[in-house]
FIKEMAR-697608 format. One record per residue (C-alpha): x, y, z. Coordinates in steps of 0.05 Angstrom, whole numbers, padded with zeros to 5 digits, always signed. Layout:
N
XYZ ...
END
This chain:
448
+01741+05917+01450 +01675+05890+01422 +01708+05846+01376 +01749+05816+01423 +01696+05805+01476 +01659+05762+01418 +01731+05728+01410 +01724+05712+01473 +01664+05689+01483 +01665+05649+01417 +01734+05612+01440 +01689+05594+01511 +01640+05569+01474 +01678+05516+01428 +01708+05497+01487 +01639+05482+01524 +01620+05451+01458 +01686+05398+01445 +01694+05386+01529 +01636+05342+01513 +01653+05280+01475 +01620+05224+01435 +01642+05144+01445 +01604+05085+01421 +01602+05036+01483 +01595+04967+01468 +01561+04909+01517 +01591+04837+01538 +01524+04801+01521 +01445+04798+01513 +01393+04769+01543 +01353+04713+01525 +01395+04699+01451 +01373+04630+01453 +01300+04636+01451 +01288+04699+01402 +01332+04666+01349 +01288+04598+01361 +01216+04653+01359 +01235+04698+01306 +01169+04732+01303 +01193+04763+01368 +01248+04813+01339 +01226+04806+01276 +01174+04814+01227 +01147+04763+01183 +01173+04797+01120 +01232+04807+01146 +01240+04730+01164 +01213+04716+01093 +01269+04763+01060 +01324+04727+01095 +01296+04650+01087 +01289+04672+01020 +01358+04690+01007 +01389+04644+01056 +01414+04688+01108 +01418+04666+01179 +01381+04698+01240 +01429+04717+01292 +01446+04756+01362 +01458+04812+01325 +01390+04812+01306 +01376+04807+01390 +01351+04873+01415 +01400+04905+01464 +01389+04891+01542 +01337+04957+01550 +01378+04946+01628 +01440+04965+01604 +01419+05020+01571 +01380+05053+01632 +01435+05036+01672 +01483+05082+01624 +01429+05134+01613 +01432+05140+01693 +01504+05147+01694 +01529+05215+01721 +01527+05258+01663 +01528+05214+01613 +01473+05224+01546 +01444+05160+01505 +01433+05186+01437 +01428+05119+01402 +01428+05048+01401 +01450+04984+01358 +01429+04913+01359 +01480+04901+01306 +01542+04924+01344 +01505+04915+01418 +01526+04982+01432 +01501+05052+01454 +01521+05119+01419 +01539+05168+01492 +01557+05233+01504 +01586+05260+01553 +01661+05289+01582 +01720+05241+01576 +01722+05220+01645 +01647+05205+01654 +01656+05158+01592 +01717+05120+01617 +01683+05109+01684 +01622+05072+01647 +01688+05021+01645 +01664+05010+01720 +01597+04975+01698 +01613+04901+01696 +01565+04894+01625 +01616+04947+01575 +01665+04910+01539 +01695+04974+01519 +01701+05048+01486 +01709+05068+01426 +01713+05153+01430 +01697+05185+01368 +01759+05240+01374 +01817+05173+01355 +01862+05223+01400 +01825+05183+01457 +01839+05113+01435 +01910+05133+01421 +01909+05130+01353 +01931+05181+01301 +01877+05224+01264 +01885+05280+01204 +01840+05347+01225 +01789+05351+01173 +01743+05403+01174 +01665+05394+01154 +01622+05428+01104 +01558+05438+01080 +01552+05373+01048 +01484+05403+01011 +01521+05454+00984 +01524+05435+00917 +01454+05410+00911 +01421+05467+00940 +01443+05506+00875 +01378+05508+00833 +01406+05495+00761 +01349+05520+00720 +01264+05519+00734 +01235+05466+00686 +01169+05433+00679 +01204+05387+00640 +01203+05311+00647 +01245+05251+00670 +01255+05223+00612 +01330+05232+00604 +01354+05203+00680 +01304+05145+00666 +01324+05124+00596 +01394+05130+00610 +01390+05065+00662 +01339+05032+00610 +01285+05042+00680 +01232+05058+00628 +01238+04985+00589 +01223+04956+00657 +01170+04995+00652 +01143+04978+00592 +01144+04907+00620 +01112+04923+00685 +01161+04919+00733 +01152+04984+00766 +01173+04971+00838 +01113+04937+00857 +01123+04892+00919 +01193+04919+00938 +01204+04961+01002 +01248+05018+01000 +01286+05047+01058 +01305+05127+01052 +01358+05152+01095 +01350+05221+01096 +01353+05295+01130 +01283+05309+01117 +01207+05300+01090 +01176+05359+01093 +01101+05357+01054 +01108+05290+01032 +01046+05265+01061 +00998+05320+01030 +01036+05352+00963 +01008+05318+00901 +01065+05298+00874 +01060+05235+00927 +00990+05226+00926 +00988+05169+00879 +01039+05135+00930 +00993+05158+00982 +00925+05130+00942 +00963+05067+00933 +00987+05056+01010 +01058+05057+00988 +01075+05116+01040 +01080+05055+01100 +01117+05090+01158 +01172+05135+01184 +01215+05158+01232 +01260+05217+01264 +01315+05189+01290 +01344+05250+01312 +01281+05279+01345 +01258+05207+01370 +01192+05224+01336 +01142+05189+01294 +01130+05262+01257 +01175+05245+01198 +01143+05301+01151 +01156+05354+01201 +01202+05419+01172 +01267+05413+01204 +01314+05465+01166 +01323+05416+01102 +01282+05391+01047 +01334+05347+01024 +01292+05283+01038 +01234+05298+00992 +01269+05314+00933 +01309+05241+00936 +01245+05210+00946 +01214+05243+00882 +01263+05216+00838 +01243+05149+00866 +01161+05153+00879 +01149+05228+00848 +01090+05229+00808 +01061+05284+00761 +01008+05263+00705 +01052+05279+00638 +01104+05315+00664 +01143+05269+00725 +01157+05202+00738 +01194+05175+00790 +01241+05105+00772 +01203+05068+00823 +01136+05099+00825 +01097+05036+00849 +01147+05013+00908 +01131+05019+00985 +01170+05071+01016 +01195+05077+01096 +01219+05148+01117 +01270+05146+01161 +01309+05218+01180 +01379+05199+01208 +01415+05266+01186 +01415+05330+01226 +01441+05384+01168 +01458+05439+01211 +01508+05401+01242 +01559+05347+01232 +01573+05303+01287 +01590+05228+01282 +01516+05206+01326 +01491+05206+01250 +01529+05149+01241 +01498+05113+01299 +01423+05142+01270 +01439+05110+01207 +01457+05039+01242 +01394+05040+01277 +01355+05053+01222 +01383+05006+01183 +01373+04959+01235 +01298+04987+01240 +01297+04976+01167 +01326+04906+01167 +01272+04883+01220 +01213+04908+01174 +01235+04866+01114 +01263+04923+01073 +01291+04896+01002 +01331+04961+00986 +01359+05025+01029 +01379+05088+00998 +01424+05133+01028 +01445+05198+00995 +01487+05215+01054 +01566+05212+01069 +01618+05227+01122 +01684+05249+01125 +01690+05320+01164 +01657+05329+01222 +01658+05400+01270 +01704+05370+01321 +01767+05355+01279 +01780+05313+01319 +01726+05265+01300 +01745+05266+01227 +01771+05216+01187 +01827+05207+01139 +01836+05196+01070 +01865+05123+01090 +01804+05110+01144 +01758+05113+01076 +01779+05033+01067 +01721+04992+01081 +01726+04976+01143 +01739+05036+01197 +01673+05084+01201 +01627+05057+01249 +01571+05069+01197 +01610+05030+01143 +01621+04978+01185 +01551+04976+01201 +01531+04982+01128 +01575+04912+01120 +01534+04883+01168 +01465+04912+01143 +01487+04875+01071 +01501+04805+01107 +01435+04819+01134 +01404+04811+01058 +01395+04885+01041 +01424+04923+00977 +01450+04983+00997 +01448+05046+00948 +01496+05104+00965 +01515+05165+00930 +01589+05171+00923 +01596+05242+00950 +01609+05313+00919 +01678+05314+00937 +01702+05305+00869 +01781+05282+00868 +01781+05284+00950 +01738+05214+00934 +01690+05173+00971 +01662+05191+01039 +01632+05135+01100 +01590+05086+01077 +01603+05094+00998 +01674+05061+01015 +01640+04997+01044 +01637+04938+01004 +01574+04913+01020 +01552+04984+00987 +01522+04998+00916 +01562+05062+00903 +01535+05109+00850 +01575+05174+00829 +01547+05224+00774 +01542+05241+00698 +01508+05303+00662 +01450+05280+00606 +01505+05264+00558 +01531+05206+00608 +01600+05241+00622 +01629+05251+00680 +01618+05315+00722 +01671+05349+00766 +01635+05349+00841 +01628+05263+00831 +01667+05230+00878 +01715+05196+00855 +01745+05120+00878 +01808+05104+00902 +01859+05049+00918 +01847+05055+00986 +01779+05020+00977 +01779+04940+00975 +01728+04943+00914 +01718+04984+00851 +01678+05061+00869 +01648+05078+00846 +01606+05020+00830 +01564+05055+00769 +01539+05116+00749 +01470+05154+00740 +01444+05222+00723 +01465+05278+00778 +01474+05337+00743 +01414+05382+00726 +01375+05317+00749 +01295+05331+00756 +01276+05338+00834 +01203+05360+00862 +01212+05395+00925 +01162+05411+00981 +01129+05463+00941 +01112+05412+00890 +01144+05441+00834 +01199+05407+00793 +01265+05448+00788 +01337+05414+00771 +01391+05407+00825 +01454+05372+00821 +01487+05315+00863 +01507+05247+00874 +01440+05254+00922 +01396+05241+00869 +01435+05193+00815 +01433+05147+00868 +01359+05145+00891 +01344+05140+00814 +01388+05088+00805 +01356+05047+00877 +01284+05059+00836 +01320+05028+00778 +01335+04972+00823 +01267+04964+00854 +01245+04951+00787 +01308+04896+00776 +01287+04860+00839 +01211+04854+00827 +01227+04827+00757 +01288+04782+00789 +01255+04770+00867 +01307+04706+00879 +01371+04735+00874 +01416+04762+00931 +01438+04826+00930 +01512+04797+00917 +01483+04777+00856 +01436+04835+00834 +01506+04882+00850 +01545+04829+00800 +01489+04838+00742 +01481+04907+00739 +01560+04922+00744 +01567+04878+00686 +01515+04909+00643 +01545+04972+00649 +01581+05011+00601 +01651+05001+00613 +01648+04936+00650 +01712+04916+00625 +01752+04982+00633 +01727+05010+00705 +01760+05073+00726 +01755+05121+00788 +01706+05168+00756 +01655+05128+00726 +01663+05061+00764 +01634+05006+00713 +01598+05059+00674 +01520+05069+00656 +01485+05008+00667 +01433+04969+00631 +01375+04944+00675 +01338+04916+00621 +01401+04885+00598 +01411+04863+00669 +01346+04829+00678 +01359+04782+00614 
END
C-alpha cells in the first residue's frame, strides 16, 4: 500500500511539474533603435565598441536592450514567470501553463510563441530523456600533483609561451554551473594579484555572488585549466588573460531556460567587449521529453541557444565549445552551430577516447572542429588540489586558453579567420573525420 501511495503521489507530482510549460515569447519592436545605434556608449561599452570597429562588425537593434515595458507587462500577466531575457532575439524566456502563454498572444507588442515542448507548435519531437551530463567528469581518474605539461605541449600553448603571448589583454567569457572558492583558493590568486578576476554573474540566481556553492564545482575546475596557477606544479593555457564568470547552468536540473541563461550571457558578454567565450556545456535531453531534441534538430540552426550562439559569432566573438560526452550519439546544442569552435577529446597519446562526441552529417560544418586533451586532463578543484577528471569540459577551456594566447599574438584577425588558421594547422587537416575533426592543432604553427 505504501508503495503505491508514493506511486501516487510521485505520478501527481510530474504532473504538477510538466502542467507548467516553458515558451520563448518574442516582441514586434524596441524603443528608441535609432538613437542607441547613433550613441553606442549607451548599450555598450567602449571595449566592446572597439572589438567590433576593430573587426568590422556592425552595431545593430539586436544590440538594443529589450523594452524593460514589455517585460513588466508579461511578468504581470496572470500566472505567467519571466526567467530570462534577450536583446539578440527581443524575446523573454516565460513560464507558465499553456493557456496563460497563448493568451500573452492578446498583448498587441508579442509577435509570437515559440513553446519549448514542439508538441505545442505542432511540430513532431523524438522523447529524449536527460542525464547527468557531469557524469563522466565527476569520475576522479587518479590524485596527481603532477603538472600540465602534456595538455599544454600537445596544442604547442607553451611555445606561445616562450614568446610571451600568454593571454595578456584578451577577455575570456566562462559559461559555467559554478565557481565555488575561486576568489580566495591560491590556485587563482595570481589572477586575483593581477586584477584578471573582473566580474561575474548568476544567471540562474539573478545574483552578483558568482563564487557562491551551488551543488557543483564544475566551473572552477574549467577555469583552472585556463587561469590555474601553482608555482612548479600547474599552469593554466591562459594564465595572464582577464576572466568574466558567468553561471548559466543549473546541474540538478535540465530544463531548456539554460538555453535562454546562456543567450543572455552571451549577450552580457558581447556588451563588455569579450574576445573569447568558453562554454563546456551542451543540450540535448531535457526532464520534460517533451522539450528534447532530435538527432536531426542537432543541424545548426534549430536550438534556441545555437541559434543564439550564430548570432553571438556575427557579433565578433570566438566561441569555444566542448563537443559533448555522448560519444557515437554525437554533438549536443551549441557544439552543432557553425559559428562554434567545437573541440572533442583525446587521451595524452592524442587518440581518440570513447565518451568524445562525435560529428555528423547532420551538421552544415565539420565537428568536431579539433581536438585537445580530455582524458585524465589536470583540473584544480575548490579544495585547491590538482586531481585528473575526464571530459570534453576541459579539452575545450584548454584549447580557448590556447586561443587567448593566438589572439594576443594575432589581435587583427576575425574570429572567421582565427577558426580557419588553427583548423588548418591541425593534424589531419586534409583528412577530417567525425572523431577527431581536423585533428591536434598547432598554435605556434598557426600564429606563423
Amino acid at each position: 500500500m505504501l508503495k503505491k501511495l508514493l506511486l501516487l503521489s510521485f505520478i501527481f507530482s510530474q504532473c504538477i511539474v510538466f502542467s507548467q510549460e516553458d515558451a520563448w515569447v518574442y516582441f514586434t519592436d524596441k524603443e528608441n533603435v535609432a538613437n542607441a545605434i547613433a550613441n553606442p556608449i549607451t548599450i555598450l561599452t567602449q571595449k566592446a565598441i572597439d572589438r567590433k570597429a576593430n573587426h568590422n562588425v556592425a552595431i545593430d537593434e539586436r544590440d538594443v536592450p529589450v523594452n524593460e515595458s514589455y517585460i513588466t507587462q508579461v511578468k504581470n500577466a496572470t500566472g505567467i514567470v519571466v526567467l530570462a531575457k534577450s536583446k539578440w532575439f527581443n524575446a523573454v524566456h516565460v513560464r507558465g501553463t499553456e493557456t496563460n502563454i497563448n493568451d500573452l498572444l492578446n498583448l498587441n507588442f508579442v509577435a509570437s510563441i515559440d513553446f519549448a515542448d514542439d508538441n505545442l507548435n505542432m511540430s513532431p519531437i523524438q522523447i529524449n530523456q536527460s542525464a547527468n551530463k557531469f557524469e563522466i567528469e565527476e569520475a576522479l581518474v587518479d590524485f596527481n600533483y603532477g603538472n600540465t605539461q602534456n595538455q599544454v605541449e600537445m596544442i604547442a600553448a607553451d611555445a606561445l609561451h616562450l614568446l610571451d603571448y600568454t593571454g595578456e589583454g584578451v577577455t575570456i567569457a566562462v559559461l559555467d554551473a559554478g565557481f565555488p572558492n575561486v576568489n580566495t583558493m591560491g590556485a587563482f590568486q595570481r589572477l586575483r594579484d593581477a586584477g584578471d578576476l573582473l566580474d561575474g554573474y548568476d544567471f540562474v540566481n539573478r545574483t552578483s555572488d558568482v563564487y557562491a556553492y551551488t551543488g557543483n564545482t564544475h566551473g572552477t575546475k574549467v577555469l583552472s585549466t585556463m587561469a590555474g596557477f601553482i608555482q612548479d606544479q600547474y599552469v593554466g593555457t591562459a594564465p595572464d588573460a582577464s576572466y568574466y564568470l558567468f553561471r548559466t547552468e543549473e546541474a540538478e536540473q535540465e530544463n531548456p531556460v539554460e538555453e535562454s541563461y546562456w543567450v543572455e550571457a552571451a549577450e552580457r558578454a558581447d556588451s563588455l567587449g569579450v574576445d573569447i567565450i568558453n562554454t563546456s556545456l551542451g543540450y540535448k535531453g531535457y526532464d520534460n521529453p517533451n522539450y528534447s531534441y532530435t538527432n536531426n534538430d542537432l543541424d545548426g540552426n534549430t536550438a534556441f541557444i545555437t541559434r543564439g550562439a550564430n548570432i553571438a559569432f556575427e557579433k565578433g566573438m570566438l566561441l569555444v565549445n566542448s563537443a559533448g560526452n555522448s560519444g557515437a550519439s554525437g554533438v549536443n546544442a551549441p557544439a552543432d552551430a557553425q559559428g562554434v569552435f567545437t573541440i572533442g577529446a583525446v587521451d595524452l597519446n592524442g587518440d581518440y577516447v570513447s565518451f568524445s562526441s562525435q560529428g555528423s552529417a547532420i551538421q552544415p560544418t565539420q565537428k568536431p572542429d579539433v581536438v585537445a586533451r580530455g582524458a585524465a586532463a589536470f583540473v584544480i578543484g575548490p579544495d585547491n588540489v590538482i586531481v585528473q577528471n575526464n571530459g570534453t569540459s576541459f579539452s575545450s577551456p584548454i584549447m580557448s586558453g590556447g586561443l587567448a594566447c593566438l589572439r594576443q599574438a594575432l589581435p587583427d584577425l576575425t574570429n572567421s579567420e582565427m577558426m580557419q588558421l588553427v583548423r588548418e594547422s591541425a593534424s589531419q587537416y586534409s583528412t577530417p573525420d567525425y572523431f577527431l575533426g581536423y585533428g591536434i592543432p598547432d598554435l605556434a604553427l598557426a600564429r606563423t
